[in-house]
N, C-alpha and C positions, 0 to 999 in steps of 0.2 A: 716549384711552388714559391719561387724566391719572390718576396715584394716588399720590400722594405719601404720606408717612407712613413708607415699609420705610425701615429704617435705613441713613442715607447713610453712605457708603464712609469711612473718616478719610481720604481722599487731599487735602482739602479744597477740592475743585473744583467742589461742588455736583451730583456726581453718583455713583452708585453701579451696583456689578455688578449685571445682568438676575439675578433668582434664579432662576431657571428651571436645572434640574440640566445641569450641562453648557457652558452658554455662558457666554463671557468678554467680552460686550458690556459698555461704560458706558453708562450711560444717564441722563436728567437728571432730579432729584431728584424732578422733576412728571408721572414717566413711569413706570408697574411695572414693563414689560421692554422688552424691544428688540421694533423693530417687528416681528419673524418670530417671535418667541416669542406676541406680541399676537396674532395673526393664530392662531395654534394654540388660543387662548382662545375657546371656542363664544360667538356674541352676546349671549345672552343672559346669560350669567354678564360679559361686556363691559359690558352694560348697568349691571348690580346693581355695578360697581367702580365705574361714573362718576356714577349714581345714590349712592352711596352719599359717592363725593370731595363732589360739590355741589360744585365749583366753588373747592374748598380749607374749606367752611365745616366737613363732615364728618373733617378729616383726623384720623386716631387713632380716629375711633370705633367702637365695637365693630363697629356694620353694615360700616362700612369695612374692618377688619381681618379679619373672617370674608369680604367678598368676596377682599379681597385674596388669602388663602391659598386659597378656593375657586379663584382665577384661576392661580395661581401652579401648582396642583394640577393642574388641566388643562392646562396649558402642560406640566408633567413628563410626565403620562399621554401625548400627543398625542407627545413626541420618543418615550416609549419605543414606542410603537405605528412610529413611523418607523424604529426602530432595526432592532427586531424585521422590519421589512417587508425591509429593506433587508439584513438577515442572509439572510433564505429565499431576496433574490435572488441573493445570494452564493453557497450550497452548491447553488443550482439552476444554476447557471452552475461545478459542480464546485469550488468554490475552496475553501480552508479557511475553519474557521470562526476568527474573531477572538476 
């Protein structure tokens, strides 16, 4: 999951917010999101982030930065598909909607 490069936090503790819409994980400067937001990240776009880090030699480059946001991108898609799921179970179960 290493992908350093998104812009760290100013808190100056070497670590910065998961970008992923919605969560308030820190996460470590060498990491793009928190482990549950990772996991919503299909492999294969997982692959192309850590292909692309090399190990820190790639950090900032373009390949890097279009994985990143392809990754980042699917982590948003994947919560709102959750969201969504987790509304239909809500009005199917009578409640109101949020």
């Amino acid at each position: 999951m290493t992908a350093a490069a998104w812009p760290p936090d100013p808190a100056g503790d070497d670590t910065h917010l998961c970008p992923v819409r919605g969560c308030r994980w820190r996460v470590p400067w060498d990491r793009l999101t928190c482990p549950g937001d990772w996991q919503r990240v299909p492999r294969p776009v997982q692959r192309a982030v850590l292909a692309a880090w090399d190990h820190g030699r790639g950090q900032g480059s373009p390949a890097h930065r279009a994985a990143m946001l392809r990754a980042v991108g699917a982590a948003n898609r994947a919560r709102g598909r959750e969201a969504e799921r987790a509304e239909a179970r809500r009005l199917a179960r009578g409640e109101r909607a949020r």
